[in-house]
C-alpha positions in Angstrom: 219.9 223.1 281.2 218.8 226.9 281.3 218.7 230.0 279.1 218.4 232.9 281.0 216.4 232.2 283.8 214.1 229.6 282.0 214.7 225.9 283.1 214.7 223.2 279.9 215.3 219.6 281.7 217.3 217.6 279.3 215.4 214.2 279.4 211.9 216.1 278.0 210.6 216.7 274.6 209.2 220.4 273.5 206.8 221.8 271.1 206.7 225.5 269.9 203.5 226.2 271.9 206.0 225.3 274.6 204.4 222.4 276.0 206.6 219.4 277.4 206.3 215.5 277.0 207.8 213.0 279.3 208.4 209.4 278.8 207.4 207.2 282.1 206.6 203.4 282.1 205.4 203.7 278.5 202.8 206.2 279.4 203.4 210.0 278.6 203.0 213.1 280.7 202.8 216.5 279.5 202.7 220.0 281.1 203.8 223.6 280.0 207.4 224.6 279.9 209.0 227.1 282.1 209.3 229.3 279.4 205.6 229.0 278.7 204.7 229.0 282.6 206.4 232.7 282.5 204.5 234.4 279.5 201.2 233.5 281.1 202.2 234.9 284.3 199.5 234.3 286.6 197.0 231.2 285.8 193.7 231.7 287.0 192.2 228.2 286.1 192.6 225.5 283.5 190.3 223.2 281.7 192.0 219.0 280.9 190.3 216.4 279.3 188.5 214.0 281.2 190.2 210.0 281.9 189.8 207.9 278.6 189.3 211.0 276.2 191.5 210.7 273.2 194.0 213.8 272.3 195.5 214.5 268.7 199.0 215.7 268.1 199.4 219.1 267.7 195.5 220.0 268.1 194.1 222.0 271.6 193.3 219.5 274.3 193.1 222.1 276.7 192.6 225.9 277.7 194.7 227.8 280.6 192.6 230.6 281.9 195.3 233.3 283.1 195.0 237.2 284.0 196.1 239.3 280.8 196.9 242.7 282.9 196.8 244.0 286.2 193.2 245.4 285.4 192.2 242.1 285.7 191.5 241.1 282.1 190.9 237.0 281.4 192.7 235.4 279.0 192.2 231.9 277.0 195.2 230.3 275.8 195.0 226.9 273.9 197.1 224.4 275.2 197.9 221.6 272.1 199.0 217.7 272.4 202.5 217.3 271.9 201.7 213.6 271.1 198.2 211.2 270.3 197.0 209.4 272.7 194.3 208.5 274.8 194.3 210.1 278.3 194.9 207.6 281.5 195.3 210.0 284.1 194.8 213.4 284.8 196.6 216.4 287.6 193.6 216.4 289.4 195.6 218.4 292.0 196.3 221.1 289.2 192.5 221.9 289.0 192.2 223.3 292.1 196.0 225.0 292.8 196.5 226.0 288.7 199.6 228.0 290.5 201.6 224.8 290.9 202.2 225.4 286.9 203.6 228.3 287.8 205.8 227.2 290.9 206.6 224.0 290.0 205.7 223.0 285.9 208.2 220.0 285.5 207.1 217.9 288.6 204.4 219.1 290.1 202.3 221.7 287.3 202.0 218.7 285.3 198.8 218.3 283.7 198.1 214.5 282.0 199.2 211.4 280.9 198.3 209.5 278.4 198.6 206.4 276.4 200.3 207.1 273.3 198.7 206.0 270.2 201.6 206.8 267.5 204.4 207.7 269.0 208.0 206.4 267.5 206.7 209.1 264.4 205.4 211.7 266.8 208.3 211.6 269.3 211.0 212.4 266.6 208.6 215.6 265.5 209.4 217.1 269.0 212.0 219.1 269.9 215.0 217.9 271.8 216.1 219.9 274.7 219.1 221.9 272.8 217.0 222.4 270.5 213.9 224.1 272.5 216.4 225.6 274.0 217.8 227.7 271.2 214.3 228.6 270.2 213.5 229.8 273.7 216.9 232.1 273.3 215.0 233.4 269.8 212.2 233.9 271.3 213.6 235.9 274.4 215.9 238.1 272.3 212.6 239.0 270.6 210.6 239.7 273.4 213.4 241.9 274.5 213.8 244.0 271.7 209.9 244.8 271.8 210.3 245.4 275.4 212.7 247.9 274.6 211.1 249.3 271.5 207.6 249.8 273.6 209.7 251.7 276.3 211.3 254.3 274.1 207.8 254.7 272.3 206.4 255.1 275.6 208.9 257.7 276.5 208.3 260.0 273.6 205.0 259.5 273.8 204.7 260.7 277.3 207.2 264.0 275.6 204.5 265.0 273.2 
């Protein structure tokens, strides 16, 4: 599935903070959406839990370093468990090419599995593809319209 250029695979699971869950061999992988993946732009570095640590649902496990402007100002951007769970295996690929997130965050850009410790409640709290998807359609059409109310404040600013 897509909405505008933003990929949303189908067989995943979303959260707000537009990170993804996936379901494989009773283990569960997360990364950051394409949607997400684009708002950061360019990701400097990333910080993951270490093998055996345990996450919580909808608390920061992580932090994405990432390059705020093209004056070269660092950002921190939280990066929250979509489920609980206790962490089996981590991207260790991702720590030293961040960029696959941004080339490749479904297969590639993911970032850790885990064990889950709750999930039958915490699976049905995440967002369904069609779902994610309409939010990420919100969530453009916003971004837009301040896009477009920044440029016409910019061009009567730049009259005065």
């Amino acid at each position: 599935m897509k909405v505008r250029e933003y990929k949303i695979p189908a067989d995943l699971r979303y959260t707000r903070g537009h990170e993804w869950a996936r379901i494989t061999n009773e283990q569960i992988e997360i990364g950051i959406t394409d949607f997400g993946q684009k708002l950061l732009k360019r990701i400097l570095s990333i910080e993951i839990p270490e093998i055996n640590k345990q996450i919580v649902a909808s608390t920061q496990f992580g932090t994405i370093t990432r390059v705020q402007t093209d004056d070269d100002i660092d950002t921190m951007i939280d990066i929250c468990a979509p489920v609980s769970g206790r962490v089996i295996r981590i991207n260790e690929t991702i720590k030293a090419h961040p960029d696959l997130i941004n080339k490749d965050p479904y297969r590639a850009g993911w970032l850790l599995r885990v064990k889950p410790s709750n999930l039958e409640r915490e699976w049905e709290v995440l967002l369904p593809a069609n779902e994610y998807a309409i939010f990420v359609e919100e969530m453009s059409a916003i971004l837009e319209e301040l896009r477009t109310d920044f440029e016409r404040y910019e061009i009567r600013w730049n009259k005065i």
